[in-house]
C-alpha positions as CSV (number, residue, x, y, z in Angstrom):
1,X,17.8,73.7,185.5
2,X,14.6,73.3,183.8
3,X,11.7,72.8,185.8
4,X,10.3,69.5,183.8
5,X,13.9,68.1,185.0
6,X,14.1,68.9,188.5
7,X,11.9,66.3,189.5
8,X,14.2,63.6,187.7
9,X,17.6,65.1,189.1
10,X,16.7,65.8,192.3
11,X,17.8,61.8,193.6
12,X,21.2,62.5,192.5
13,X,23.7,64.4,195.0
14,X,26.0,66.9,194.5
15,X,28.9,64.0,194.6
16,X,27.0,62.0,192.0
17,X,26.4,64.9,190.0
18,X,30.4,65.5,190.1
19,X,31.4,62.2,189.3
20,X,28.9,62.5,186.3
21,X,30.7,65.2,184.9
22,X,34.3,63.7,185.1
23,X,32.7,60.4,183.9
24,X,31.4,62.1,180.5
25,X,34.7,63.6,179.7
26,X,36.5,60.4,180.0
27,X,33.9,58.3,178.4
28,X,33.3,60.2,175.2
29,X,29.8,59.1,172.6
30,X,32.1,57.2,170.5
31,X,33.4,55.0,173.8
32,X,31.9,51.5,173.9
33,X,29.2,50.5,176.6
34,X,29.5,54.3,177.3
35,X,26.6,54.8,180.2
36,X,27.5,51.4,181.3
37,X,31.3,53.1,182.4
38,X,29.6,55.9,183.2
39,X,27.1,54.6,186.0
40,X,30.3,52.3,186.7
41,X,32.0,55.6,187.7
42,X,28.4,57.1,189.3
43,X,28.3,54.2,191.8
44,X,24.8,53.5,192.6
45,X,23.1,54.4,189.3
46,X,21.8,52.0,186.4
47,X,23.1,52.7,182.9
48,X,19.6,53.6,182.1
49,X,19.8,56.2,184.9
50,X,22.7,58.0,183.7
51,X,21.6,57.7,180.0
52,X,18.3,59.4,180.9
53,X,20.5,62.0,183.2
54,X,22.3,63.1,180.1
55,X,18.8,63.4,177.9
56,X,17.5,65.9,180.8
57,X,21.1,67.6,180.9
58,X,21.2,68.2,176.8
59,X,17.5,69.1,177.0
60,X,18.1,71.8,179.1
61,X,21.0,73.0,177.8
62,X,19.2,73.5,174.7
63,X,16.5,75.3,176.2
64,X,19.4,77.8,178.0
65,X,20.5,78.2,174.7
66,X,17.8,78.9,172.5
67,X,16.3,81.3,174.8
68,X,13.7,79.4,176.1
69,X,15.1,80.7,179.9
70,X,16.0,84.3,180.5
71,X,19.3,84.4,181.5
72,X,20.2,85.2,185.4
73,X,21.1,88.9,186.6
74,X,23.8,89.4,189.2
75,X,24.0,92.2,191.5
76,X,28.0,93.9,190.7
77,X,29.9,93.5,194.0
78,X,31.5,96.3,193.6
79,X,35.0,95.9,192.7
């Protein structure tokens, strides 16, 4: 992740982070009261928590994408 973003994400768990991701595939942009079901589904985070969560997540997506961060090399195992 981003740097500017790690500060941001670094109170939410693994778990949370999980349960984030299954949330925003059920609860698509067009659902109603959409980061209110999603911090439902969080547990323990405010709607305006996950919102901003998701801002951070796009942003550095974009970044990833546009080139912005080189992508990762990985040492071949081998096979």
């Amino acid at each position: 992740m981003a740097s500017n973003s790690m500060s941001s994400n670094a109170s939410w768990t693994r778990k949370e982070n999980k349960l984030f991701e299954r949330a925003l595939a059920i609860y698509d942009q067009d659902t109603p009261d959409r980061w209110q079901n999603v911090a439902r589904a969080v547990g323990g985070k405010s709607a305006e928590e996950v919102r901003r969560h998701y801002e951070l997540l796009i942003r550095d997506v974009n970044d990833i994408e546009s080139g912005r961060y080189p992508q990762p090399t990985y040492r071949s195992n081998g096979n």
